[in-house]
C-alpha positions in Angstrom: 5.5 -58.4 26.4 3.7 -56.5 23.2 3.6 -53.3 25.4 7.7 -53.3 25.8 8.7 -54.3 22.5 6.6 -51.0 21.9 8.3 -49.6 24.1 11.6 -50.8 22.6 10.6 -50.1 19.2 9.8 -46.9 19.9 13.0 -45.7 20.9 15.0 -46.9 18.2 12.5 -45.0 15.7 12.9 -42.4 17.6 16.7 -42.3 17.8 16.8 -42.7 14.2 14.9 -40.0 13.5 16.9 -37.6 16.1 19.9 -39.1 14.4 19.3 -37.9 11.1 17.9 -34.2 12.5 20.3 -33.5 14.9 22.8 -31.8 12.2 19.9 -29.5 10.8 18.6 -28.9 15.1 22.2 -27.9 15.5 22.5 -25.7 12.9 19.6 -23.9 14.0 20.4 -23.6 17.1 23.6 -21.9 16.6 22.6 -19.6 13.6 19.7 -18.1 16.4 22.7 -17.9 18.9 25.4 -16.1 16.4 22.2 -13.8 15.4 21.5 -13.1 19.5 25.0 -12.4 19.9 25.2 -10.6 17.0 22.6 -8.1 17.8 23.7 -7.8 21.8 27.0 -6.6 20.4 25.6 -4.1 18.0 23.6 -2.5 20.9 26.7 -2.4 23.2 28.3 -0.7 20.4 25.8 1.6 19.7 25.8 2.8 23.2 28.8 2.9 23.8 28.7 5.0 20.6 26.5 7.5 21.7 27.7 7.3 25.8 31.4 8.8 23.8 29.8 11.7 21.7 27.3 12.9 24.5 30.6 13.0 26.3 32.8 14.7 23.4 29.5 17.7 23.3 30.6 20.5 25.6 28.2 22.3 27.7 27.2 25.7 26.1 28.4 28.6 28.0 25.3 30.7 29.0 27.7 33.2 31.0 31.2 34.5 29.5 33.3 33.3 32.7 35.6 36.5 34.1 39.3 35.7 34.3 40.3 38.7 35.5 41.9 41.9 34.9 44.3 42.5 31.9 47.4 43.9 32.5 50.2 45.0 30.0 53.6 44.6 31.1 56.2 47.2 29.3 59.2 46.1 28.7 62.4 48.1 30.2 65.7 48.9 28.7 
């Protein structure tokens, strides 16, 4: 009988206690999510960033490419 009033006494501690840090756990919990997030969506951006100007650079030309021949067209009266 001593055992489960223990046992019974020990919850209701216990649930007072979680009771009273459950806004302080919660708050932690989401400040280490909206950090998390936060990061993850700066790295996204920042590849994305760099993805979009390594695609904006243009090769470098290491050979002029021929078109062809230039020809001048005279005009007639």
């Amino acid at each position: 009988m001593i055992t489960f009033l223990k046992f019974i006494l020990f919850f209701i501690i216990f649930s007072y206690i979680l009771k009273r840090l459950s806004p302080y756990i919660l708050a932690f919990v989401i400040k280490r999510f909206k950090n998390k997030m936060k990061n993850e969506m700066k790295n996204k951006f920042q590849n994305m960033n760099e993805e979009f100007n390594q695609t904006q650079k243009k090769p470098k030309k290491s050979q002029k490419e021929k078109v062809g021949e230039y020809i001048d067209f005279e005009e007639l009266d």
